[in-house]
mmCIF file of the C-alpha atoms, coordinates in Angstrom:
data_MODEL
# 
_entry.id   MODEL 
# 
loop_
_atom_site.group_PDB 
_atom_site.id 
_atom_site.type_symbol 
_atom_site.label_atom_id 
_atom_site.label_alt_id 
_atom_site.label_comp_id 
_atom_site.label_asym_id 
_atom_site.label_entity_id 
_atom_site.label_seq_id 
_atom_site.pdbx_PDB_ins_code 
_atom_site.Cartn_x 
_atom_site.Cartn_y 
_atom_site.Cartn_z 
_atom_site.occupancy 
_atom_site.B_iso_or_equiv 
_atom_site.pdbx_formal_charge 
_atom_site.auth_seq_id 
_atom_site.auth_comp_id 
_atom_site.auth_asym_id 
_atom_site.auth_atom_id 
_atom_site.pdbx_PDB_model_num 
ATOM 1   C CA . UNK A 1 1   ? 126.817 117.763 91.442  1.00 0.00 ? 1   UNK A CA 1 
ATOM 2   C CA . UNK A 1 2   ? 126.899 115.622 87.740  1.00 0.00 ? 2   UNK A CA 1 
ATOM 3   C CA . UNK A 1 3   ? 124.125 113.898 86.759  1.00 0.00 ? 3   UNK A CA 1 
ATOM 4   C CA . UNK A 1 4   ? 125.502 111.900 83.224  1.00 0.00 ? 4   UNK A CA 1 
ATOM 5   C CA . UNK A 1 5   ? 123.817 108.644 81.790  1.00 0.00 ? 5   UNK A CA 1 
ATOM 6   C CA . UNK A 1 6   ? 124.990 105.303 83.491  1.00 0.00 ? 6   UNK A CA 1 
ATOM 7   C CA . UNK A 1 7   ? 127.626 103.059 81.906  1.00 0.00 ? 7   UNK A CA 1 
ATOM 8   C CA . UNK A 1 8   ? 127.715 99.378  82.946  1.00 0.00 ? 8   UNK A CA 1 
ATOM 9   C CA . UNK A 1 9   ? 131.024 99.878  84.818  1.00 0.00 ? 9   UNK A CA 1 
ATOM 10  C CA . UNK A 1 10  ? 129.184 102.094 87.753  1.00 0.00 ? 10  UNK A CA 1 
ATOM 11  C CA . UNK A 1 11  ? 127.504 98.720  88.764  1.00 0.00 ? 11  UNK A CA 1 
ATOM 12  C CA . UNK A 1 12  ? 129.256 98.093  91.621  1.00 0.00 ? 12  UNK A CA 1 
ATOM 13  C CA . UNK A 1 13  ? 128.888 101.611 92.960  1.00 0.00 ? 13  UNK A CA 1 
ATOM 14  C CA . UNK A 1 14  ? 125.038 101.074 92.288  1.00 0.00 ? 14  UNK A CA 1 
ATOM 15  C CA . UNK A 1 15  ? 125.278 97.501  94.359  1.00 0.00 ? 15  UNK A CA 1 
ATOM 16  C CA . UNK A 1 16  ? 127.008 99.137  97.506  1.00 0.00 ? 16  UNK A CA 1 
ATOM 17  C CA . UNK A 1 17  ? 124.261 102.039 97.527  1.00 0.00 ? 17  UNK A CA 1 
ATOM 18  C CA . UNK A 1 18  ? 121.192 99.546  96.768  1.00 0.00 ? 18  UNK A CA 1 
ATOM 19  C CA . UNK A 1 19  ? 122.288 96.703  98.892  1.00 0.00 ? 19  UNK A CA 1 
ATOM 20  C CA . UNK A 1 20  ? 121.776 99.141  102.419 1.00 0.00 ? 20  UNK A CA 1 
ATOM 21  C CA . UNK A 1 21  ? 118.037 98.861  101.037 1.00 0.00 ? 21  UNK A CA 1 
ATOM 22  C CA . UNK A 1 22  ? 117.695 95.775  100.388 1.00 0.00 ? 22  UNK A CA 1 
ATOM 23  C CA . UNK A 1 23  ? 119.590 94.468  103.515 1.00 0.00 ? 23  UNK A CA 1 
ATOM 24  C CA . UNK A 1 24  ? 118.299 97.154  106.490 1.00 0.00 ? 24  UNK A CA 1 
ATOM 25  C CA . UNK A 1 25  ? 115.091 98.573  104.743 1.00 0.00 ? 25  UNK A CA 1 
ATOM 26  C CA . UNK A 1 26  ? 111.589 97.747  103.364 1.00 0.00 ? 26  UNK A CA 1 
ATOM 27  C CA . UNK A 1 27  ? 112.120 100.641 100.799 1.00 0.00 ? 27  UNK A CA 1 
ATOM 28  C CA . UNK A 1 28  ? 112.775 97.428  98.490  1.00 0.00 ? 28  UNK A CA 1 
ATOM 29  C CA . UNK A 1 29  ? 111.281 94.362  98.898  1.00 0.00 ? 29  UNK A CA 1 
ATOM 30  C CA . UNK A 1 30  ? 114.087 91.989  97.217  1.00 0.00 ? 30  UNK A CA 1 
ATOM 31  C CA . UNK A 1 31  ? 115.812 89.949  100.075 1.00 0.00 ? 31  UNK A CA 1 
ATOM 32  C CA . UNK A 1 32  ? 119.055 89.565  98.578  1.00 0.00 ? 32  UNK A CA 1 
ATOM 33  C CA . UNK A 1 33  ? 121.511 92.130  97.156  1.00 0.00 ? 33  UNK A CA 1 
ATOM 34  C CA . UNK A 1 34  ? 121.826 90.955  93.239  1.00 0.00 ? 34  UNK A CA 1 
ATOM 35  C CA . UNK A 1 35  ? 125.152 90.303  92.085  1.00 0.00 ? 35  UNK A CA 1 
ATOM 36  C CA . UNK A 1 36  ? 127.388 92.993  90.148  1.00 0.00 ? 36  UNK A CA 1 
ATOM 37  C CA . UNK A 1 37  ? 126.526 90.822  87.185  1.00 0.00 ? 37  UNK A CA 1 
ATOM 38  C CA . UNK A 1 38  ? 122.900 91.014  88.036  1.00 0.00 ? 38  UNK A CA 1 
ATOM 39  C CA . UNK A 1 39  ? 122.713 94.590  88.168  1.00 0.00 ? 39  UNK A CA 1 
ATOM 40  C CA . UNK A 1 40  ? 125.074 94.860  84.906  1.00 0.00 ? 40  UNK A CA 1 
ATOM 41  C CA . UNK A 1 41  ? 122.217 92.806  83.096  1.00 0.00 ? 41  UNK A CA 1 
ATOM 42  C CA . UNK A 1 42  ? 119.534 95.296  84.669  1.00 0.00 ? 42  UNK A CA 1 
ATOM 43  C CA . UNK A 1 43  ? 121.243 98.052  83.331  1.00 0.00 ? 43  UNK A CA 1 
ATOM 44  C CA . UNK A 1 44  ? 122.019 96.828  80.109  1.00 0.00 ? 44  UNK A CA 1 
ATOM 45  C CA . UNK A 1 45  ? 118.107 95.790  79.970  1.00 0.00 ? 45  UNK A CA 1 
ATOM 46  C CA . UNK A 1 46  ? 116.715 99.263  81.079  1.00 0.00 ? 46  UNK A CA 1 
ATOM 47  C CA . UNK A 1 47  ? 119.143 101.483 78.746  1.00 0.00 ? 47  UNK A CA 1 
ATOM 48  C CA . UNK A 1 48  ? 117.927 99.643  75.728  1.00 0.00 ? 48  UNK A CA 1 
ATOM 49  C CA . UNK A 1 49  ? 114.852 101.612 75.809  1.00 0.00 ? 49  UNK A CA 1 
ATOM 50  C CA . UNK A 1 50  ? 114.913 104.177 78.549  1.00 0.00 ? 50  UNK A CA 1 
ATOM 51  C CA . UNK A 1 51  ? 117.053 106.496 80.384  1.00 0.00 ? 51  UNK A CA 1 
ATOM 52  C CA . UNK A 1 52  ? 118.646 105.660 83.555  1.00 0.00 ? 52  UNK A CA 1 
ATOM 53  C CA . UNK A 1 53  ? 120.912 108.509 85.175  1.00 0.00 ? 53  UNK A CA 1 
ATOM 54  C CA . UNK A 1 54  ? 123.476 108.837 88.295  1.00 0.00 ? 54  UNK A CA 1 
ATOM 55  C CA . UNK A 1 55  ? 124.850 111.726 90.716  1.00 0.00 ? 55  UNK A CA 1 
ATOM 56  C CA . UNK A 1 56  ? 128.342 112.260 91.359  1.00 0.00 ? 56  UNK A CA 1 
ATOM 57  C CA . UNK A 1 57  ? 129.567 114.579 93.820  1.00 0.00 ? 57  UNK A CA 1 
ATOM 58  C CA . UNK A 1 58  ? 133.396 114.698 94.465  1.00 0.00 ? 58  UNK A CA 1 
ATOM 59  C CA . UNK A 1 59  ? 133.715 111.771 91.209  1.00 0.00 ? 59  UNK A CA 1 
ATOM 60  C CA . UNK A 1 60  ? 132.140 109.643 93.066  1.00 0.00 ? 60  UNK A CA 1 
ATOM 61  C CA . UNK A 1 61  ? 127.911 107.788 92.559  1.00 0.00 ? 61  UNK A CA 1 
ATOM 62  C CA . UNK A 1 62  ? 125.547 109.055 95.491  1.00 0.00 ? 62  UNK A CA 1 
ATOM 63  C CA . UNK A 1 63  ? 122.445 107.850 93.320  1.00 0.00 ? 63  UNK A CA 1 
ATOM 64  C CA . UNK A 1 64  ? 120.441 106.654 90.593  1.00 0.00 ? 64  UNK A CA 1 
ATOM 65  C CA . UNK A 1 65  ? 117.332 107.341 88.907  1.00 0.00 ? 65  UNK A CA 1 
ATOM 66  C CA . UNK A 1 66  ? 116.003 105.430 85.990  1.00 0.00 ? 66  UNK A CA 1 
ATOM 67  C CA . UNK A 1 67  ? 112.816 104.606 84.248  1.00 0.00 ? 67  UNK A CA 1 
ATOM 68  C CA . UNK A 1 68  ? 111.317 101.259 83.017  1.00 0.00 ? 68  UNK A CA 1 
ATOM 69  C CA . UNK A 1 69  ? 108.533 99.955  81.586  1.00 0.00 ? 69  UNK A CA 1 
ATOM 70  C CA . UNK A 1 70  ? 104.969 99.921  83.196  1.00 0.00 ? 70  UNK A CA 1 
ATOM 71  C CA . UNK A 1 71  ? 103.663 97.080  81.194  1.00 0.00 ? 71  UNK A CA 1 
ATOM 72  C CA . UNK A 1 72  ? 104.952 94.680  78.116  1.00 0.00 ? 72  UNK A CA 1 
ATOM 73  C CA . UNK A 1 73  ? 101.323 95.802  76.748  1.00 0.00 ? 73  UNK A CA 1 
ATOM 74  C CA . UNK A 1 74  ? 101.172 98.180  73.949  1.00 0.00 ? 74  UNK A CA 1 
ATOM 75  C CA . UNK A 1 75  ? 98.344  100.530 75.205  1.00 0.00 ? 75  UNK A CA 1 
ATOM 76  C CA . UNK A 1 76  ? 100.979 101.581 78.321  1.00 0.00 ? 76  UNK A CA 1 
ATOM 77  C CA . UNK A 1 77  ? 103.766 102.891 75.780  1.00 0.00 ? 77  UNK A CA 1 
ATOM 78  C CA . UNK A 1 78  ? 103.474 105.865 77.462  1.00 0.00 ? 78  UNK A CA 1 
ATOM 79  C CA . UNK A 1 79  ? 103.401 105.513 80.802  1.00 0.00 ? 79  UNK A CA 1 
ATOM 80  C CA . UNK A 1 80  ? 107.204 104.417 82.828  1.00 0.00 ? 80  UNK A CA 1 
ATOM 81  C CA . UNK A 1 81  ? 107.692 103.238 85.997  1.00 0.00 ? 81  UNK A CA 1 
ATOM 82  C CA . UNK A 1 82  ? 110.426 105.353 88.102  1.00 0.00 ? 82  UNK A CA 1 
ATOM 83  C CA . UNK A 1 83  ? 112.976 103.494 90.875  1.00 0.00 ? 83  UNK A CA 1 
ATOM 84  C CA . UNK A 1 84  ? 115.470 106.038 92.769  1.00 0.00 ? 84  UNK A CA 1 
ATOM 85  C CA . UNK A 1 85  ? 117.743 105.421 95.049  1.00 0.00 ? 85  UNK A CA 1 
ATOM 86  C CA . UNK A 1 86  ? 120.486 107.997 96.990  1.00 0.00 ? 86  UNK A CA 1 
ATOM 87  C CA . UNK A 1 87  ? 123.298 106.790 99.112  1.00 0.00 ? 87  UNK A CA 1 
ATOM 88  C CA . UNK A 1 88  ? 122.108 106.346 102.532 1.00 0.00 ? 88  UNK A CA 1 
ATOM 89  C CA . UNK A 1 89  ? 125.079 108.565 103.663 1.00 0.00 ? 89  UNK A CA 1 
ATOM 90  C CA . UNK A 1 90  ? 123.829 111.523 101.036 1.00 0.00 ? 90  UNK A CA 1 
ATOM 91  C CA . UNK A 1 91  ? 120.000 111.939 101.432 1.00 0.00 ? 91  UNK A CA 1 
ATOM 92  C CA . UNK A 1 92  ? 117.994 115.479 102.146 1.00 0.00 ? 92  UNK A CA 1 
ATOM 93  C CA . UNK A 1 93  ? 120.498 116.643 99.778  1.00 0.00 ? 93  UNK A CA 1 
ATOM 94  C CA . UNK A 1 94  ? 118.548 117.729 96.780  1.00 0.00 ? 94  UNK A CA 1 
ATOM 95  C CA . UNK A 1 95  ? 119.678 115.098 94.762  1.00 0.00 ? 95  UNK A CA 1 
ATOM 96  C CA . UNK A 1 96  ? 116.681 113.109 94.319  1.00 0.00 ? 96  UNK A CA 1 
ATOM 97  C CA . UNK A 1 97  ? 115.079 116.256 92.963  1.00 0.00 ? 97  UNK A CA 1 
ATOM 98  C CA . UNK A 1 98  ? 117.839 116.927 90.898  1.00 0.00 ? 98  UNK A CA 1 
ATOM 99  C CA . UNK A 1 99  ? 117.871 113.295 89.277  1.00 0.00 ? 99  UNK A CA 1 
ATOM 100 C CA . UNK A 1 100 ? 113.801 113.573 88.527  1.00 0.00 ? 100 UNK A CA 1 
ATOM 101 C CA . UNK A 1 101 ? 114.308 116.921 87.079  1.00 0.00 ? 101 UNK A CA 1 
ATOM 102 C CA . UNK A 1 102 ? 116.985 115.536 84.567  1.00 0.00 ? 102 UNK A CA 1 
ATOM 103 C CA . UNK A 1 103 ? 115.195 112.140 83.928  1.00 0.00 ? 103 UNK A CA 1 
ATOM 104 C CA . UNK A 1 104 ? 111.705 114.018 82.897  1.00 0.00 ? 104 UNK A CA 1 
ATOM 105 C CA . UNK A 1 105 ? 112.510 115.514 80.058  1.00 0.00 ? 105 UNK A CA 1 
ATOM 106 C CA . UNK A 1 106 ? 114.747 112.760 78.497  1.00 0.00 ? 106 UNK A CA 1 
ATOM 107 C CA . UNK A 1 107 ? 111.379 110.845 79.269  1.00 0.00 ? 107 UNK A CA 1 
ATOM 108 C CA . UNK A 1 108 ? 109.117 113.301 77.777  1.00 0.00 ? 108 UNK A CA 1 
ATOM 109 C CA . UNK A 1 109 ? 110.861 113.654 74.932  1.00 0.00 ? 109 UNK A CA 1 
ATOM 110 C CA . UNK A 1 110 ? 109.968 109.837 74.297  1.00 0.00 ? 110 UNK A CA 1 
ATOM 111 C CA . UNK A 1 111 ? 106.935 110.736 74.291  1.00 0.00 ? 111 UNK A CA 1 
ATOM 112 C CA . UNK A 1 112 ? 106.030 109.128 77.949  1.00 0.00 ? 112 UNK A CA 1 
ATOM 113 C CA . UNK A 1 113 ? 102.762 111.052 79.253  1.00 0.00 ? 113 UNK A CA 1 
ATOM 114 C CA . UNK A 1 114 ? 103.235 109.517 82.731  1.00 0.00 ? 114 UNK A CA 1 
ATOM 115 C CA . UNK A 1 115 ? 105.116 108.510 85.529  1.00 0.00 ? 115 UNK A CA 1 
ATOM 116 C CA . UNK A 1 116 ? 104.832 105.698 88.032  1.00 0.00 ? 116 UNK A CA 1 
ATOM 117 C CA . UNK A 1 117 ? 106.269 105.427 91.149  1.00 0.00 ? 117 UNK A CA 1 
ATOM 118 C CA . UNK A 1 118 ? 106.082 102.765 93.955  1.00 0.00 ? 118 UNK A CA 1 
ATOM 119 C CA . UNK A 1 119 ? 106.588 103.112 97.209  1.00 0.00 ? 119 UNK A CA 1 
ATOM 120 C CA . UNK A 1 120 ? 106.140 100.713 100.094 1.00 0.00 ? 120 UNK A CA 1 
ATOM 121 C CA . UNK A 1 121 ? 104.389 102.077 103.427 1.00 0.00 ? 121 UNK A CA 1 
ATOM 122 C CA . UNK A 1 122 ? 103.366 101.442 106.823 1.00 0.00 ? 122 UNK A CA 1 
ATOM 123 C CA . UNK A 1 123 ? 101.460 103.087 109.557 1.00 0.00 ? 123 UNK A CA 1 
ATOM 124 C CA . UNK A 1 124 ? 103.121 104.358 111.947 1.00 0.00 ? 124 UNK A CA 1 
ATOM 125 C CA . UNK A 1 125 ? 106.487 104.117 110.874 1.00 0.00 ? 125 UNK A CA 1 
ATOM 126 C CA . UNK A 1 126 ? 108.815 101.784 112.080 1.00 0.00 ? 126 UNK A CA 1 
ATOM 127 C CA . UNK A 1 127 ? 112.423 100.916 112.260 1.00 0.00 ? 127 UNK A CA 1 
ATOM 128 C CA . UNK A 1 128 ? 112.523 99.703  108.578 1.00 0.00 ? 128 UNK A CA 1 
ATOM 129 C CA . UNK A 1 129 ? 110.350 102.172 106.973 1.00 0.00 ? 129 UNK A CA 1 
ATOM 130 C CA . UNK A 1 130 ? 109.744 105.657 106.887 1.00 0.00 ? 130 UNK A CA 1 
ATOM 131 C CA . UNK A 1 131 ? 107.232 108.087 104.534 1.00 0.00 ? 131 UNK A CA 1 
ATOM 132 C CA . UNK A 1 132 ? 110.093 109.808 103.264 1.00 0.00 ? 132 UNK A CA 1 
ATOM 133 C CA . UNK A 1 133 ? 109.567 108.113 99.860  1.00 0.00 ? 133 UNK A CA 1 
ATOM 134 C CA . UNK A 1 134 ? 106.163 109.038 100.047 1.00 0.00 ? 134 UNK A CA 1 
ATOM 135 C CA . UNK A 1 135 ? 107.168 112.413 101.387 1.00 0.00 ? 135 UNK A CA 1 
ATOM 136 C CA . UNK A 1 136 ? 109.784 112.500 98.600  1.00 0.00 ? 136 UNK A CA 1 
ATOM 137 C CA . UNK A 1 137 ? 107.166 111.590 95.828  1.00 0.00 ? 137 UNK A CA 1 
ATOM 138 C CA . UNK A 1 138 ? 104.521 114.084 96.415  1.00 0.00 ? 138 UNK A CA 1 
ATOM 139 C CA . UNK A 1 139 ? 106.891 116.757 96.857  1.00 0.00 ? 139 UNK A CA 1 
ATOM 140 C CA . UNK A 1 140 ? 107.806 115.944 93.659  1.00 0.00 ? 140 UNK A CA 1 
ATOM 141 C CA . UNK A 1 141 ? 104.140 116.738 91.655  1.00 0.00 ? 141 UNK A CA 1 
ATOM 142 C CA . UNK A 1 142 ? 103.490 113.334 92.134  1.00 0.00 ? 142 UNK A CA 1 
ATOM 143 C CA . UNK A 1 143 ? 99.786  112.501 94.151  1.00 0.00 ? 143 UNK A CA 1 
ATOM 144 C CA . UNK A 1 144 ? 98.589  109.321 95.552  1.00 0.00 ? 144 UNK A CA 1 
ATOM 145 C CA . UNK A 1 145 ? 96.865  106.973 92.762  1.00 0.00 ? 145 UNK A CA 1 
ATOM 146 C CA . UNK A 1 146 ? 96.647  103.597 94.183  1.00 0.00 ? 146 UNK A CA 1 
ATOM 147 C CA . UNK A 1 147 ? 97.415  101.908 98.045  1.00 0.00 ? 147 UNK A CA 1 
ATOM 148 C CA . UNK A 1 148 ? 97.691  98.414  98.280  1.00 0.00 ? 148 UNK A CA 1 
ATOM 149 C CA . UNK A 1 149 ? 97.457  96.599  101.692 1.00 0.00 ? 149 UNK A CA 1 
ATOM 150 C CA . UNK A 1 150 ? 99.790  94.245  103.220 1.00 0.00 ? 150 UNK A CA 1 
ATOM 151 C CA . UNK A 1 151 ? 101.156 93.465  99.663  1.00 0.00 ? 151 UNK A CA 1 
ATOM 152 C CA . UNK A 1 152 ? 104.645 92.728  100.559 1.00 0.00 ? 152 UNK A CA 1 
ATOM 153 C CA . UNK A 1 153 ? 106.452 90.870  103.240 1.00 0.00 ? 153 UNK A CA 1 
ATOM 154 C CA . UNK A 1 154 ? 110.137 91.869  105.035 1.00 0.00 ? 154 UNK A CA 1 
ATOM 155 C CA . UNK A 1 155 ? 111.250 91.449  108.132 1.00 0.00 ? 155 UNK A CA 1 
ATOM 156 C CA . UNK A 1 156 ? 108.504 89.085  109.489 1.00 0.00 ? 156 UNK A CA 1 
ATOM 157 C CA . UNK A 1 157 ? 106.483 92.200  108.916 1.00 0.00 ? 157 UNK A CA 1 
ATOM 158 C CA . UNK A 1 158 ? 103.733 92.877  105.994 1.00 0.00 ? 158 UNK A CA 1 
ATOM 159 C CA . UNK A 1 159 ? 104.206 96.476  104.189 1.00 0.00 ? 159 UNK A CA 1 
ATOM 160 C CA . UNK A 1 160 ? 101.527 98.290  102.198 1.00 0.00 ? 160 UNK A CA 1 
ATOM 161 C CA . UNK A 1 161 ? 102.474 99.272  98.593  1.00 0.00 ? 161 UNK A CA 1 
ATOM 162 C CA . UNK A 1 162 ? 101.322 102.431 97.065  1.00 0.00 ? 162 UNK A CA 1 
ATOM 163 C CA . UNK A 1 163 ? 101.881 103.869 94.134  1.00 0.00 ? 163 UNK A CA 1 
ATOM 164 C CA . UNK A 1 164 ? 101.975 107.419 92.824  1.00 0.00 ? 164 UNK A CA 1 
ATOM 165 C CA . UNK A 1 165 ? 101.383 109.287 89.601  1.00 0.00 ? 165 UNK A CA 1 
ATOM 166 C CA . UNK A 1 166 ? 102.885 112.319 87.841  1.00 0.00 ? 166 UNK A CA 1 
ATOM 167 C CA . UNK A 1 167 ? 101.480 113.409 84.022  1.00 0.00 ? 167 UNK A CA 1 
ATOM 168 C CA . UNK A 1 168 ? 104.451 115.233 82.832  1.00 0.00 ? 168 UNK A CA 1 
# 
């Protein structure tokens, strides 16, 4: 396993592992894959002021991890907002842990205090959503800050939103 900083030409890789979400999940609630270009721009955006990492195994991208700004405001210059996502193909692998524990201190060394992380939910489970993000999170040092009812719609279906915090 290599975890190295993203360059702008793994954005197709990142595309082919995001679009199963987008497409067959509620894990994100965009409804269409973004372009290559799209994601390029994302990227480009996101490493001009914080770290955004992927896993190879074999030379090839099984997943991403990066950080972004919680708010535009000022006051929230320490706080980031984490996204992750591992190839549907290579999950309960270790390599979601392994991505947070070599984003942290790159983020801590900013100076970030803490971590966000969203997650969408629903009770009970159903064929488009899991907890394992929730799951994931909290077996991560994260713990439950904030749940948010029927904020997001997919699938004909409304999903909760809840978000998690981590002080690192």
């Amino acid at each position: 396993m290599i975890i190295r900083d993203v360059k702008t030409g793994d954005s197709e890789r990142l595309v082919e592992i995001y679009s199963h979400y987008v497409l067959n999940t509620a894990v994100s609630f965009e409804y269409e894959v973004p372009s290559v270009e799209e994601f390029r721009q994302r990227i480009e955006k996101i490493t001009s002021k914080y770290p955004y990492l992927v896993c190879l195994i074999d030379d090839k991208i099984v997943g991403y991890v990066y950080a972004g700004e919680y708010s535009s405001r000022t006051a929230y210059s320490w706080t980031a907002a984490m996204s992750i996502y591992v190839d549907k193909d290579y999950r309960r692998q270790g390599i979601g842990s392994a991505m947070y524990k070599a984003i942290e201190p790159k983020l801590k060394d900013m100076g970030i205090v803490n971590l966000l992380a969203g997650s969408a939910y629903c009770e009970p489970e159903d064929e488009y959503l899991t907890h394992a993000s929730s799951l994931f999170h909290m077996s991560q040092g994260y713990s439950e800050a904030a749940h948010f009812k029927k904020i997001g719609k997919k699938f004909d279906r409304w999903y909760d939103l809840k978000w998690y915090q981590k002080g690192i």
